[in-house]
VEXDREN-2710 file (C-alpha; in Angstrom, 1 decimal):
% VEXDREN-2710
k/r/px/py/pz
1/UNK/55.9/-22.9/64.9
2/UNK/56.8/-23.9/60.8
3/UNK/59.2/-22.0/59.2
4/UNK/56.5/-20.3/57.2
5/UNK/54.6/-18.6/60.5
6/UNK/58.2/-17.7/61.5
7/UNK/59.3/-16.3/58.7
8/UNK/56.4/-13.9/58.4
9/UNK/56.8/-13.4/62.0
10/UNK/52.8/-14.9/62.8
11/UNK/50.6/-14.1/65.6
12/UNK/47.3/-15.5/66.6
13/UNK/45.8/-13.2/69.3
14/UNK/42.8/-13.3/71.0
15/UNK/39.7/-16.6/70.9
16/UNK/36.9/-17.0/69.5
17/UNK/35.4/-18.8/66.3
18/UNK/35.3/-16.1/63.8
19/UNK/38.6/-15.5/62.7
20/UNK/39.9/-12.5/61.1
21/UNK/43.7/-12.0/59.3
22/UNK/44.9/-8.3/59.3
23/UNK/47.3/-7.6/56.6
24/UNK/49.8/-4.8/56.3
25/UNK/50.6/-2.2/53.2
26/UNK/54.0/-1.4/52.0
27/UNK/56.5/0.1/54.4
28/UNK/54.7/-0.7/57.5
29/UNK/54.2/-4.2/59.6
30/UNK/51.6/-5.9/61.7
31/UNK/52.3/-3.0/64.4
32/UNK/50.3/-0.9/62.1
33/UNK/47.4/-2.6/63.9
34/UNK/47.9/-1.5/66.8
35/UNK/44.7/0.5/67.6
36/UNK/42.2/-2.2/66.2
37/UNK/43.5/-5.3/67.6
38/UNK/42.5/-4.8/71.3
39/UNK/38.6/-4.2/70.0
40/UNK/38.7/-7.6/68.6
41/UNK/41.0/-10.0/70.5
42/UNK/38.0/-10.5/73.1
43/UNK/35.2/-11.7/70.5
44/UNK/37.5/-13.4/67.6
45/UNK/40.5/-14.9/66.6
46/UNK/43.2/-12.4/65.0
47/UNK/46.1/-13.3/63.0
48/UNK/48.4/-10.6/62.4
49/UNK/51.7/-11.4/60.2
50/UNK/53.6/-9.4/58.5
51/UNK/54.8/-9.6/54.3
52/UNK/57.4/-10.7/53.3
53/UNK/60.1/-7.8/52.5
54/UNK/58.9/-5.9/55.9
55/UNK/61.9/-4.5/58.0
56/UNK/60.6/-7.1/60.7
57/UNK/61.4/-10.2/58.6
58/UNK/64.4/-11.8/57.6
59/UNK/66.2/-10.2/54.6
60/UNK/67.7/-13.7/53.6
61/UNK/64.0/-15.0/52.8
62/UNK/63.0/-12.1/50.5
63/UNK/63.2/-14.0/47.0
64/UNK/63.7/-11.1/44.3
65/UNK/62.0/-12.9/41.6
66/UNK/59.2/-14.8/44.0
67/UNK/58.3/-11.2/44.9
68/UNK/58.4/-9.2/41.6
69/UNK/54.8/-9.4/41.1
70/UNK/51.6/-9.5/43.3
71/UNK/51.3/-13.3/43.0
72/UNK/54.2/-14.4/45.0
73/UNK/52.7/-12.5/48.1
74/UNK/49.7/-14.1/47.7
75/UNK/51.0/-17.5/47.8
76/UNK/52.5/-16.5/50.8
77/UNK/48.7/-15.2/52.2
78/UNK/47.6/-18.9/51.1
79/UNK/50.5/-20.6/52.5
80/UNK/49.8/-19.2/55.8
81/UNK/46.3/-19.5/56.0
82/UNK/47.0/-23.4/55.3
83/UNK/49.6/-23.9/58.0
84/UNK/47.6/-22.5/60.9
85/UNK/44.0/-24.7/59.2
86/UNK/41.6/-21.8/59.1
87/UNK/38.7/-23.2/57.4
88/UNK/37.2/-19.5/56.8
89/UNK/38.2/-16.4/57.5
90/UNK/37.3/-12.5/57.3
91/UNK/40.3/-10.6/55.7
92/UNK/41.2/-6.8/56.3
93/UNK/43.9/-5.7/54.0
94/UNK/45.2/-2.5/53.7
95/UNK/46.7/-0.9/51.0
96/UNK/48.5/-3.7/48.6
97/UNK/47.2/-6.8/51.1
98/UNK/43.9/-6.0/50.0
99/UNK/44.6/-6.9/45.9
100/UNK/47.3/-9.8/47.4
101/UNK/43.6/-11.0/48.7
102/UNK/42.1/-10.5/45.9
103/UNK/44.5/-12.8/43.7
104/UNK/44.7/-15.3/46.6
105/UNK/40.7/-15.4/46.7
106/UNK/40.1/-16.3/43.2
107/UNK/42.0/-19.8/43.8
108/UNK/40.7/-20.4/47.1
109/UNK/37.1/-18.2/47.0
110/UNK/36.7/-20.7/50.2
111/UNK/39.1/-19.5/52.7
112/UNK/37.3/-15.9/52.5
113/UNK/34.2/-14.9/54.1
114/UNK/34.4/-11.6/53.2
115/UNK/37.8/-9.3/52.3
116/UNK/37.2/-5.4/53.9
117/UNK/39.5/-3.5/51.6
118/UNK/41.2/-0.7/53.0
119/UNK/42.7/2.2/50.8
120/UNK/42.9/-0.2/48.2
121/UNK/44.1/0.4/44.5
122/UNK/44.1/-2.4/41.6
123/UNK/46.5/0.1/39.4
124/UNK/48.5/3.4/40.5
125/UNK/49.5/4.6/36.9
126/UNK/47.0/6.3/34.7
127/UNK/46.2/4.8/31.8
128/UNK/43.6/6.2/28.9
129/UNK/40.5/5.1/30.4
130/UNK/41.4/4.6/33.7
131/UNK/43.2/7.1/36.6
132/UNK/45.3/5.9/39.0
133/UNK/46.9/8.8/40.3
134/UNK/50.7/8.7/39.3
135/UNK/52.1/9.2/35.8
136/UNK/54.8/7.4/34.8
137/UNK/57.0/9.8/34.8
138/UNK/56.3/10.5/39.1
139/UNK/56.7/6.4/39.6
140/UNK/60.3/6.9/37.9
141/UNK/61.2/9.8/40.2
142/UNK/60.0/8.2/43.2
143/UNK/62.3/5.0/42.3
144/UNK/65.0/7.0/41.6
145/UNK/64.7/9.2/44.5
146/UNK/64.4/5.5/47.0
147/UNK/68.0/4.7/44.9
148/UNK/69.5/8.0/45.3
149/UNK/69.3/8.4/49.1
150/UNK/67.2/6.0/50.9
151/UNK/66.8/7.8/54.6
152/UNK/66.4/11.1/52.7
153/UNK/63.2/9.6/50.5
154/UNK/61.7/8.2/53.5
155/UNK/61.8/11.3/55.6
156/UNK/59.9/12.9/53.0
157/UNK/57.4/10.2/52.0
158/UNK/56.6/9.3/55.2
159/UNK/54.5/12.8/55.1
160/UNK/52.5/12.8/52.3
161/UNK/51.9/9.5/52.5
162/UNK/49.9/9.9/56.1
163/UNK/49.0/12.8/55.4
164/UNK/50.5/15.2/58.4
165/UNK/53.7/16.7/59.3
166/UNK/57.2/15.1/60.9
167/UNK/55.6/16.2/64.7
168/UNK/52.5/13.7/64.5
169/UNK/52.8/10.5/65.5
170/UNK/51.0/8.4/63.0
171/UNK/54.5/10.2/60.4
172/UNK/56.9/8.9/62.8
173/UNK/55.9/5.5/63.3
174/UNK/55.8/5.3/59.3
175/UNK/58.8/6.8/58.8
176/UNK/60.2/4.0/61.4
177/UNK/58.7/1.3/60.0
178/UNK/59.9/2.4/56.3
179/UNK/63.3/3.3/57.3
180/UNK/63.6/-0.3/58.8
181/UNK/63.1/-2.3/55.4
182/UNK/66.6/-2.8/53.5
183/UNK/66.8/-0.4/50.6
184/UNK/66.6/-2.3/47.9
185/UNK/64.1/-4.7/49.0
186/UNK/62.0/-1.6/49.4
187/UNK/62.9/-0.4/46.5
188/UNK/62.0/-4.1/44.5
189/UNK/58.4/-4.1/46.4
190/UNK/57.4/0.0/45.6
191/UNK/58.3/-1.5/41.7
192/UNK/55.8/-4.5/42.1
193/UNK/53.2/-2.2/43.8
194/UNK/53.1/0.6/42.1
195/UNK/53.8/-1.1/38.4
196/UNK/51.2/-4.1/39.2
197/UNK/47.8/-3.7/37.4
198/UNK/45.0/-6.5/38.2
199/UNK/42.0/-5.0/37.0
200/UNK/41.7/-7.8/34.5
201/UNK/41.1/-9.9/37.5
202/UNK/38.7/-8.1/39.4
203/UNK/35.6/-9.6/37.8
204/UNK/36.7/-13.3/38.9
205/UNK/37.1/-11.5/42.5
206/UNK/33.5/-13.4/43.9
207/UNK/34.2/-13.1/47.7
208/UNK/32.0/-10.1/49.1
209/UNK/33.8/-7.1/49.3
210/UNK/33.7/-3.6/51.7
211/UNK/35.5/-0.8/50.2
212/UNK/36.6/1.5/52.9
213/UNK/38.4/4.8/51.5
214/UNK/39.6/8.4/53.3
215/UNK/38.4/11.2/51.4
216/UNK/42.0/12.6/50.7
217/UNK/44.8/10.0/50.3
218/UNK/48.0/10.9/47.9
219/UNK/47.9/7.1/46.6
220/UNK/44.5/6.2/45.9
221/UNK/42.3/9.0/44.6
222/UNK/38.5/8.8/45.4
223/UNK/37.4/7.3/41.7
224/UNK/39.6/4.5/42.3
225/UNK/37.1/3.0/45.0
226/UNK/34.5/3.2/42.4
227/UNK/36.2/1.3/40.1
228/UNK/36.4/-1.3/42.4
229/UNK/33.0/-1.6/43.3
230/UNK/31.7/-1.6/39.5
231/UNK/34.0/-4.1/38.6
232/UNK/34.5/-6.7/41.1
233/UNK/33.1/-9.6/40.3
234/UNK/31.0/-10.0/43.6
235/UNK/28.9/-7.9/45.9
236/UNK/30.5/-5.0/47.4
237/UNK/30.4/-2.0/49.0
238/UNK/31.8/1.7/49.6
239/UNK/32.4/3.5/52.8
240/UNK/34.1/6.6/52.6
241/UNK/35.5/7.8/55.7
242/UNK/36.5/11.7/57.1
243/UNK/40.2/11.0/57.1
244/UNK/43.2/11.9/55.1
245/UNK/46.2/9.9/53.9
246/UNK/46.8/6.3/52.6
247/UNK/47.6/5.0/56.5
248/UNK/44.3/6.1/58.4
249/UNK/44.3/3.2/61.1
250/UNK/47.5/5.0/62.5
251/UNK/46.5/8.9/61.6
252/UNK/42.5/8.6/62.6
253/UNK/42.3/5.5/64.5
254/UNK/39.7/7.5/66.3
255/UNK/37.5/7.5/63.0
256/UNK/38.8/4.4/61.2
257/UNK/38.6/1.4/64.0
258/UNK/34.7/2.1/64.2
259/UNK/34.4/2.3/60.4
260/UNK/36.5/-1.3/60.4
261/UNK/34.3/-2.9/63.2
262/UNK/31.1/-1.9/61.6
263/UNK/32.6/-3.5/58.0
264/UNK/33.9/-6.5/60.0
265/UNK/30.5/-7.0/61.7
266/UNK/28.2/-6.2/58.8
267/UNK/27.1/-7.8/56.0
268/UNK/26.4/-6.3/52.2
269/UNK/22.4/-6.1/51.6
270/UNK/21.1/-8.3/49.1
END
């Protein structure tokens, strides 16, 4: 193993010739997988990894700077991708993986078959003609509650985030994962995330694309998954599933991991 599949901690599961990379959104890791990998390990080739940044990878490689926009993750995306020679591959991001595709794709449109998309969002702060969902004001009391008391935010973002209360499951396994990121490397990603805008890349974004949105989630309202579909560059499509919160393959795996098979397996009509 190269230092760049160690360092992101890679794992290629499963055989098969289709191959399919699962990506992670912020404060989880690869185990947020969990209850889609074993439908797919028999039929396809699954690399799981997780970003860099995650509580599961090694503080000392997180590059402050490398990772203050988008960009830097998707190097990493394209890095990887290179080191285990995947020719083509179908990609599932969820959350901020999906837009890290979405840069990495437009230099490498190759290495992408298609990109499923889930709870995706190109930019989290209204703006005049566009809303995201957060003012700027909430993004400032978020960061300054993630300073303030780290263990305190977490126990109550990890909630609203999934959508359910500190009894379920899905919350404490967030709330784990969260908690295990270093404070301020957490802190530096939510600030690239949630201050990133790359709707002025969508349109060079030519790689099919399935869209696959809960109808409630705190950080990516409904309209958002419209805007994505009328302005990527390439075909697309919506799915809109019966779930609430931003993590739905850990809350409703019972409703998503059918949804994600179906987009895996399916191809957008001409």
């Amino acid at each position: 193993m190269g230092i760049i599949e160690e360092a992101h901690n890679v794992k290629v599961l499963g055989s098969g010739d289709q191959v399919i990379v699962l990506a992670h959104g912020f404060g989880t890791d690869q185990s947020v997988w969990k209850h889609l990998i074993p439908h797919l390990v028999d039929s396809h080739r699954v690399v799981i990894y997780d970003n860099m940044g995650a509580g599961t990878t090694n503080p000392d490689y997180f590059d402050f700077e490398r990772y203050s926009t988008l960009e830097g993750f998707a190097y990493d995306l394209l890095a990887i991708i290179e080191a285990l020679r995947i020719d083509s591959c179908i990609f599932v991001g969820h959350s901020v993986s999906a837009m890290i595709c979405a840069i990495a794709s437009i230099a490498r449109p190759d290495l992408f078959s298609k990109i499923v998309m889930l709870s995706a969002s190109p930019r989290y702060l209204n703006a005049p003609d566009y809303y995201g969902g957060f003012e700027q004001e909430e993004l400032e009391q978020l960061f300054g509650a993630m300073r303030n008391n780290y263990e305190a935010w977490c126990k109550g973002f990890a909630p609203l985030a999934v959508g359910g209360d500190m009894d379920s499951v899905a919350v404490q396994e967030f709330s784990r994962t969260l908690f295990n990121m270093r404070p301020d490397i957490a802190l530096s990603v939510a600030q690239a995330i949630f201050n990133s805008d790359v709707r002025s890349i969508l349109g060079h974004v030519t790689v099919p694309c399935h869209i696959v949105q809960s109808m409630k989630d705190l950080a990516v309202p409904m309209v958002v998954s419209e805007y994505l579909h009328e302005h990527l560059g390439g075909k697309s499509i919506i799915e809109v599933m019966q779930s609430d919160g931003h993590l739905p393959q850990l809350s409703s795996p019972e409703i998503v991991v059918p949804v994600l098979l179906r987009q895996i397996q399916s191809d957008i009509p001409s």
